[in-house]
LOZALUM-844530 format. One record per residue (C-alpha): residue number from 0; y, z, x. Coordinates in Angstrom, 3 decimals. Layout:
% LOZALUM-844530
<NUM, <Y, Z, X>>
...
This chain:
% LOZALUM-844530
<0, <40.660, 8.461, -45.155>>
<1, <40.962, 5.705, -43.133>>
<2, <38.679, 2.367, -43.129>>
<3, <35.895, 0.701, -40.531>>
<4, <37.597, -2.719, -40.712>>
<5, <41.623, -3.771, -41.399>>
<6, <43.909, -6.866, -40.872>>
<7, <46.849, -6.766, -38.826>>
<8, <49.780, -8.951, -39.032>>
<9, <47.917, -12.072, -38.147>>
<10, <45.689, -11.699, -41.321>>
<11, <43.083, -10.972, -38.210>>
<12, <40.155, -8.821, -39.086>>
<13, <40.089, -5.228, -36.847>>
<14, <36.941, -3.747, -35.782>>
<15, <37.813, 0.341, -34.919>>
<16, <35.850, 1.821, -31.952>>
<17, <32.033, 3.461, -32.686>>
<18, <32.026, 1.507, -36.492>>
<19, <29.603, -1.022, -37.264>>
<20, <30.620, -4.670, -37.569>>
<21, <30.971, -6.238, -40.773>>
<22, <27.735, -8.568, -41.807>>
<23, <29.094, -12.292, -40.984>>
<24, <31.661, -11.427, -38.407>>
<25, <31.052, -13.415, -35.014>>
<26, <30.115, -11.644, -32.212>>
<27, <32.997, -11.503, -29.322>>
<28, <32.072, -14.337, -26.705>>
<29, <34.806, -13.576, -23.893>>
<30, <32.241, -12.189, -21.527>>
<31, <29.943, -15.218, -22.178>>
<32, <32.576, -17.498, -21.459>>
<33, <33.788, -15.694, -18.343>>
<34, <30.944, -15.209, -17.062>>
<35, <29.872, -19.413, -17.583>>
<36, <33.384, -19.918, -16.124>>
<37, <32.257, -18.339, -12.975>>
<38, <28.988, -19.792, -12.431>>
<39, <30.418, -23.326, -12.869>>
<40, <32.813, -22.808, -10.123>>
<41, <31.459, -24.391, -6.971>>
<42, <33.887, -22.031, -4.644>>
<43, <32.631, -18.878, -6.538>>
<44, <30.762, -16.698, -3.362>>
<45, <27.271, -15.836, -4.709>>
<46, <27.704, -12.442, -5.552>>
<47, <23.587, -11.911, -7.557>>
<48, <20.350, -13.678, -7.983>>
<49, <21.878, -14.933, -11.269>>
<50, <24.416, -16.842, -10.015>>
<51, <22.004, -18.188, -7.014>>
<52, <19.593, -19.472, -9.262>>
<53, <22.015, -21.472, -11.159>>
<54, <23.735, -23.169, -8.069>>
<55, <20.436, -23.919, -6.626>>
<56, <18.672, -25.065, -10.176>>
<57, <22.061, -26.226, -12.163>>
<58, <20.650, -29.922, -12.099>>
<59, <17.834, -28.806, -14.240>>
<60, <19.364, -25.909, -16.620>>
<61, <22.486, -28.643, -17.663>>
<62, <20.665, -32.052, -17.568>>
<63, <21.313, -33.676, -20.821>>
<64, <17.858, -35.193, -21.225>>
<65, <16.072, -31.930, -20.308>>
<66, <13.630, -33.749, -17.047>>
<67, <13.021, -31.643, -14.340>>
<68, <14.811, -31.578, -10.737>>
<69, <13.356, -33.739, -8.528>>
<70, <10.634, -31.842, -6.242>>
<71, <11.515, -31.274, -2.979>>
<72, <9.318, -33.488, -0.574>>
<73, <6.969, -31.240, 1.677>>
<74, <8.154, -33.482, 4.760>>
<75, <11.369, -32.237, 4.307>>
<76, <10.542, -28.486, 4.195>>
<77, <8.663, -29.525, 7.510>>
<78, <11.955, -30.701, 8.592>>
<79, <13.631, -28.037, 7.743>>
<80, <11.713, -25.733, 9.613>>
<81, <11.505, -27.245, 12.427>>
<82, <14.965, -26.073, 13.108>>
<83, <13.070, -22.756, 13.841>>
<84, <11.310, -21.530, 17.032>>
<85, <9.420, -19.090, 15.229>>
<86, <8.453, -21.998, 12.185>>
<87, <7.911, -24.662, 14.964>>
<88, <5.523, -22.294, 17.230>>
<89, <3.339, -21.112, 13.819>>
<90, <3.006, -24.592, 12.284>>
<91, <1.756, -25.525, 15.854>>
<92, <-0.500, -22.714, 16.299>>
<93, <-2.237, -22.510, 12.934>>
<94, <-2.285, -26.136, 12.028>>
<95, <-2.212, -25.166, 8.451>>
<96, <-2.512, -27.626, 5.857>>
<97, <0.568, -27.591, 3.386>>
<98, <-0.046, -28.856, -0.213>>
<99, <2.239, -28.461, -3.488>>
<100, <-0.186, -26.650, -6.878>>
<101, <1.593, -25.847, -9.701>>
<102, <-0.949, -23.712, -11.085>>
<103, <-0.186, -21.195, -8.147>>
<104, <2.807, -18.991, -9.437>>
<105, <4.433, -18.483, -6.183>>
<106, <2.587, -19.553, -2.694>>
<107, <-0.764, -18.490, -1.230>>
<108, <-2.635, -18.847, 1.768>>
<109, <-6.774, -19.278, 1.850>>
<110, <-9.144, -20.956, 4.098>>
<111, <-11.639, -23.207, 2.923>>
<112, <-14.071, -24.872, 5.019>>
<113, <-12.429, -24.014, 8.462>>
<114, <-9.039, -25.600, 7.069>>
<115, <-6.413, -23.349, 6.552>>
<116, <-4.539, -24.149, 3.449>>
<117, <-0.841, -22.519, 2.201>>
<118, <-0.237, -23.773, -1.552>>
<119, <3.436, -23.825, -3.122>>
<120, <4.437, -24.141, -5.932>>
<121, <6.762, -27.238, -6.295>>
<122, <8.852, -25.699, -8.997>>
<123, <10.587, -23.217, -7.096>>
<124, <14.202, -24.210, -5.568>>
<125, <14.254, -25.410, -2.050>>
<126, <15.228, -21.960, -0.609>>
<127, <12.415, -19.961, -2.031>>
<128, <10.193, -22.631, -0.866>>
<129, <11.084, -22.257, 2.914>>
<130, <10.914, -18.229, 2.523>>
<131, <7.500, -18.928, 0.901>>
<132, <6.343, -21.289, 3.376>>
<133, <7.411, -18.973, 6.421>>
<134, <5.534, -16.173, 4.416>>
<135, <2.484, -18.586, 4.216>>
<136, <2.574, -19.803, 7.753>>
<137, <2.412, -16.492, 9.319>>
<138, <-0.412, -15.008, 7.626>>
<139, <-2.574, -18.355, 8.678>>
<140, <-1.127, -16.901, 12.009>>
<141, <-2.363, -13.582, 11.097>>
<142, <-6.072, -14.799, 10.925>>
<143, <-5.664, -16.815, 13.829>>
<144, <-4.744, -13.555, 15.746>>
<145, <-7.791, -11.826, 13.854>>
<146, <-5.288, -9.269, 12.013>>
<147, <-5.780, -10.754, 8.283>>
<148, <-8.384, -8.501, 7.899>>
<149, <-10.024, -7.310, 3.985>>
<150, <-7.924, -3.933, 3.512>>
<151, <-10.897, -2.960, 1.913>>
<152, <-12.859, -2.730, 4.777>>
<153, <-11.386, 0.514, 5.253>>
<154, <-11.221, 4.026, 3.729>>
<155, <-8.460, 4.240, 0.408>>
<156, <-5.850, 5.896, 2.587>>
<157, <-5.861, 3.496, 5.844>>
<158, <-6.359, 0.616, 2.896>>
<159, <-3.507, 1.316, 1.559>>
<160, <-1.633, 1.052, 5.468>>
<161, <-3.360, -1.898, 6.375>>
<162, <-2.003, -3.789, 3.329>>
<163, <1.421, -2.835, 3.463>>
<164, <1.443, -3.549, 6.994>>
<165, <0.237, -7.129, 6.294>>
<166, <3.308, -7.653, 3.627>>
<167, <5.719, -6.118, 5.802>>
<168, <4.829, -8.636, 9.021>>
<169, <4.789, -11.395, 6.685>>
<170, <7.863, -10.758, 5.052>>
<171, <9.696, -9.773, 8.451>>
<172, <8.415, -13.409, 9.904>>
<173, <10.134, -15.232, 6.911>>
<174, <12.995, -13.644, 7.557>>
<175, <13.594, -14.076, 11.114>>
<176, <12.588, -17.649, 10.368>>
<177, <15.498, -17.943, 7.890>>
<178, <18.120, -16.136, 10.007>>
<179, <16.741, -18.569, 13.109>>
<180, <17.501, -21.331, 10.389>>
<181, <20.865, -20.140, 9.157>>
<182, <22.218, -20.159, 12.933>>
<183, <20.506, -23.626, 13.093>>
<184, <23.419, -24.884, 10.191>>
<185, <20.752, -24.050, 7.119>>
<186, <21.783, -21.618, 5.821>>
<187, <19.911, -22.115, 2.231>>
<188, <16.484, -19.706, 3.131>>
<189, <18.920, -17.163, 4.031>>
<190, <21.225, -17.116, 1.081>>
<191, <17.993, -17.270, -1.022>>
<192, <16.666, -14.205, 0.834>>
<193, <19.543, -12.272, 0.885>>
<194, <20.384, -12.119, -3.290>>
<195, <16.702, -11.210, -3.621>>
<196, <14.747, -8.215, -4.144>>
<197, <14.491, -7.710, -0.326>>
<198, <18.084, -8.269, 0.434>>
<199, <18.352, -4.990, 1.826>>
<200, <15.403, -5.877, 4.390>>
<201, <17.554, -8.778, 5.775>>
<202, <20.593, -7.011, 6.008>>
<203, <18.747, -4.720, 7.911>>
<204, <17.594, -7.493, 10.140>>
<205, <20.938, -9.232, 9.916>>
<206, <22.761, -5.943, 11.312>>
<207, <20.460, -5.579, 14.239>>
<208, <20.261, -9.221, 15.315>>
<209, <24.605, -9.288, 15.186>>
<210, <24.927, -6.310, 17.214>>
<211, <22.850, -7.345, 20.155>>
<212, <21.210, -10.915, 20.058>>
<213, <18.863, -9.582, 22.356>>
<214, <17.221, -7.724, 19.428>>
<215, <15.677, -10.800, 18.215>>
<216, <13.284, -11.469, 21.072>>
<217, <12.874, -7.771, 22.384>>
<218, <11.375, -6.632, 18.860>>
<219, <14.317, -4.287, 17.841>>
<220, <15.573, -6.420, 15.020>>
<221, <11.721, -7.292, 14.023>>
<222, <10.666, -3.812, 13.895>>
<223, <13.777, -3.080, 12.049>>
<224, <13.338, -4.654, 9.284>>
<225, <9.672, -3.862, 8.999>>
<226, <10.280, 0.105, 8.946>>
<227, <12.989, -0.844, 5.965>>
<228, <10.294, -2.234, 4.071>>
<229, <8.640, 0.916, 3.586>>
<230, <11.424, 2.598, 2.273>>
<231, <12.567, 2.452, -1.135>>
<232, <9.827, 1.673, -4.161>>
<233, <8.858, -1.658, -2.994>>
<234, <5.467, -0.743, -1.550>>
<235, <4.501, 0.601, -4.755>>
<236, <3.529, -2.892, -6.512>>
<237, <1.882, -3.474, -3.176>>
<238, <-0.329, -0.724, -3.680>>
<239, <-0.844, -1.227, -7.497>>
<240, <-2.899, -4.324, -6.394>>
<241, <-4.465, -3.148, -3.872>>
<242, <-5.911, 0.039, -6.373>>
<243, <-6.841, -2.121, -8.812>>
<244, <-9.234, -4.179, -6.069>>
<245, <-10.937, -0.857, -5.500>>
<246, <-11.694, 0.283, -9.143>>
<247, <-12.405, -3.153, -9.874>>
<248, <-15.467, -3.099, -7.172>>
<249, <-17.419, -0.757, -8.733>>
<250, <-20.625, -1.443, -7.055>>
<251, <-18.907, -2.183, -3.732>>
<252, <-16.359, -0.325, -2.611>>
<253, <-16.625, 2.534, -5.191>>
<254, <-20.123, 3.632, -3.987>>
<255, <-20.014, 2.519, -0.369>>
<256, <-23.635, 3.949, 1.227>>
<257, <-21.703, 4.983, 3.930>>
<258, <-18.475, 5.569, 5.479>>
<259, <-16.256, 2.929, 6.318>>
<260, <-14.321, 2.367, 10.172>>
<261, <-11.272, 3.769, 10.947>>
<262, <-8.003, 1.842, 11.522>>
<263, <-7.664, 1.590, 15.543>>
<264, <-4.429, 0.469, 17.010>>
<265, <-6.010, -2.915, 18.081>>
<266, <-5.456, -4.476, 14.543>>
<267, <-1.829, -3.090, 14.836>>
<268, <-1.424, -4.706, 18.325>>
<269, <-2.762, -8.065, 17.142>>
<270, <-0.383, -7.889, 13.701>>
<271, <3.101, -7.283, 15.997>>
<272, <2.216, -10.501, 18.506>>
<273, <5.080, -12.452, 18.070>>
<274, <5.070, -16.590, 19.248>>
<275, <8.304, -16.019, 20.563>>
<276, <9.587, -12.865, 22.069>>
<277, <8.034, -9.109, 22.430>>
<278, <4.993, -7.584, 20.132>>
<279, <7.458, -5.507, 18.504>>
<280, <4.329, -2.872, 16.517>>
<281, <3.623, -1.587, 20.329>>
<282, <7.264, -1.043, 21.720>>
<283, <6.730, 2.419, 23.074>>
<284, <10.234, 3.692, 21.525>>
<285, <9.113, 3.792, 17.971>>
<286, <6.895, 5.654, 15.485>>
<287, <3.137, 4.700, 16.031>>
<288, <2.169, 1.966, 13.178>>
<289, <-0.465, 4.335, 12.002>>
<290, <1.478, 7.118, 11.529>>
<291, <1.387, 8.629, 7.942>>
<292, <5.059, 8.011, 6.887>>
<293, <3.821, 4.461, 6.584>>
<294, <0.641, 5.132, 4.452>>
<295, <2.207, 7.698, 2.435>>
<296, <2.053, 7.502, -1.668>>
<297, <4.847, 8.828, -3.329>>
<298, <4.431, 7.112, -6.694>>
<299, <2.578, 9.490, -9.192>>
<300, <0.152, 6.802, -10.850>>
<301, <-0.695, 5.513, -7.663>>
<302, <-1.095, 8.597, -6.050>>
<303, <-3.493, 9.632, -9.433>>
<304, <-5.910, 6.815, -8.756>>
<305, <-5.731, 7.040, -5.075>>
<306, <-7.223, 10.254, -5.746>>
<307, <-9.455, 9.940, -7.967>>
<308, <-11.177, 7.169, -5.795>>
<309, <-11.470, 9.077, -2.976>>
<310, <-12.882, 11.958, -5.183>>
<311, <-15.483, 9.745, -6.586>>
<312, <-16.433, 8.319, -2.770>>
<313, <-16.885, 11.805, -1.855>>
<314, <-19.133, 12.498, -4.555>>
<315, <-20.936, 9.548, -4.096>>
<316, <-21.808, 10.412, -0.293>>
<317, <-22.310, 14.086, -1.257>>
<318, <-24.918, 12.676, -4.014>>
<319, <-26.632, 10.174, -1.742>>
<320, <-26.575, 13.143, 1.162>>
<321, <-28.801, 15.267, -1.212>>
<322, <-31.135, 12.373, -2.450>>
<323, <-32.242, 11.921, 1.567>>
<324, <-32.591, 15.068, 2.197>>
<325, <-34.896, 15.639, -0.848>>
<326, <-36.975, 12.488, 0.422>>
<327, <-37.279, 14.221, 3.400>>
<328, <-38.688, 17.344, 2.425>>
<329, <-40.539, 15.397, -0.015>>
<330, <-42.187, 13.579, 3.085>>
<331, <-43.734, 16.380, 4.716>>
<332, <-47.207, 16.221, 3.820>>
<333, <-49.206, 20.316, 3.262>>
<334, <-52.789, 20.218, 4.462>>
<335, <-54.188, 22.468, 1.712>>
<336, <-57.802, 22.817, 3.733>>
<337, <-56.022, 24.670, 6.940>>
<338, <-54.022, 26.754, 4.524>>
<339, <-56.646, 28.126, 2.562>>
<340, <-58.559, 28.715, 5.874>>
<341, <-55.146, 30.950, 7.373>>
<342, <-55.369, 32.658, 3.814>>
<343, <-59.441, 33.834, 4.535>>
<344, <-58.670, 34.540, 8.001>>
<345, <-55.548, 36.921, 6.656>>
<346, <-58.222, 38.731, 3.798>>
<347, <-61.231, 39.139, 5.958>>
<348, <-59.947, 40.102, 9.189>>
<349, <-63.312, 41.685, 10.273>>
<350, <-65.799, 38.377, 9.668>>
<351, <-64.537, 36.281, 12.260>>
């Protein structure tokens, strides 16, 4: 019968495949120390968000006396994107004011007194900070053109389209603005965008825009990259939030007195204007932007909730429906004296 654990020649313990290890043996540390060897070498091509983060924040991670990296100066992220059309034309057009909070997790846009404000937060490494700002910048450009509109101003269904349409354009801007960048010699937004989440959005973009740079003014590479972002699960944290707004307004949106406007092409027209180039939402070659592949649910919680809001809407209508129309019947008035006289009339034909 043979044993979990032997010595070999060497006097070195032997651990056999599928036993347990011995209490006080140390764990095996090659793939700790291959993998530090490869994120310490400067050559290595950044193959995962991992290995980003620790180029961009290695300063901090590694510094003996633990301080912070130095925060990168908001005249400089200026700088930097002025090396953009796109960034140039929106900081121009929306004269937003850009301010560092660290309280903010990741960036946010708000206006406050007719000044239009985009917060960072100045923790973030300088990449993620110029894909934030771009983000930023063009919804202030979105309620300059009138299209950052309250989702919730619609019914659940076209809420749900209007607010993944607002992510999408944002997220397409910041990454046209980065790719504009990248061919500008800063190539740092770009790297950033591409080893995140919605890598597969830029390479989208990337693919069009290297095919045909005339793609990046007619709309093709723009409206590329915003159909990708409906693909996938991505939209379905997008919707999440957007849910939760609804049950959260109980006495709002949950028992609207009536029913709300409809979506009209308009809003769709006014998200696609582009500073620089074609609206790419009303290129004639594509899907419509209201079309119900883009507003579709497929995850099964959201879907669940989705439903049962609209259920509860209807009920709410059908209820308040009912209450008017007993008011109204309520309302009519019988004049008891004329009836009584029709009733005489009717018994005593004969007397009058």
């Amino acid at each position: 019968m043979g044993k979990d654990a032997g010595h070999d020649n060497e006097g070195k313990t032997i651990i056999k495949s599928g036993s347990k290890r011995p209490a006080g043996l140390r764990p095996d540390a090659r793939r700790v120390r291959d993998t530090s060897r490869r994120l310490r070498d400067e050559n290595n091509k950044l193959s995962h968000r991992a290995t980003l983060d620790w180029h961009l924040d290695q300063r901090r991670v590694c510094d003996i006396n633990g301080a912070d990296a130095e925060i990168v100066p908001i005249s400089t992220l200026k700088e930097i994107m002025s090396l953009s059309r796109t960034g140039v034309a929106l900081m121009a057009s929306t004269d937003a004011e850009i301010i560092y909070d660290a309280q903010s997790p990741a960036s946010q846009f708000y206006v406050q007194g007719g000044r239009r404000i985009v917060t960072l937060n100045p923790h973030r490494p300088k990449g993620d900070l110029i894909n934030m700002l771009g983000r930023e910048l063009r919804r202030a450009g979105q309620a300059v053109n009138g299209a950052l509109v309250n989702p919730l101003t619609f019914e659940p269904e076209e809420a749900i389209l209007v607010n993944r349409a607002q992510q999408a354009d944002a997220l397409m801007v910041s990454i046209k603005i980065a790719w504009e960048l990248k061919l500008a010699g800063e190539a740092e937004a770009w790297d950033h965008m591409a080893a995140s989440a919605m890598g597969d959005v830029s390479r989208t973009f990337e693919i069009k825009a290297q095919a045909d740079f005339r793609t990046l003014n007619n709309g093709e590479a723009s409206r590329a990259a915003y159909d990708k972002f409906f693909e996938d699960s991505r939209t379905k944290q997008h919707d999440k939030r957007i849910i939760h707004q609804m049950l959260l307004d109980e006495h709002g949106y949950m028992k609207a007195p009536v029913k709300r406007p409809r979506v009209s092409m308009d809003l769709f027209k006014k998200l696609g204007e582009m500073p620089n180039g074609r609206n790419y939402l009303s290129m004639k070659s594509q899907r419509a932007p209201t079309d119900m592949c883009y507003s579709t649910v497929e995850d099964r919680s959201n879907a669940n909730f989705l439903w049962f809001i609209k259920f509860e809407r209807s009920f709410q209508e059908k209820e308040l429906q009912m209450i008017e129309e007993s008011i109204k019947l309520s309302a009519e008035v019988v004049d008891f004296a004329k009836w009584n006289d029709k009733v005489k009339r009717a018994a005593h034909p004969q007397t009058h």
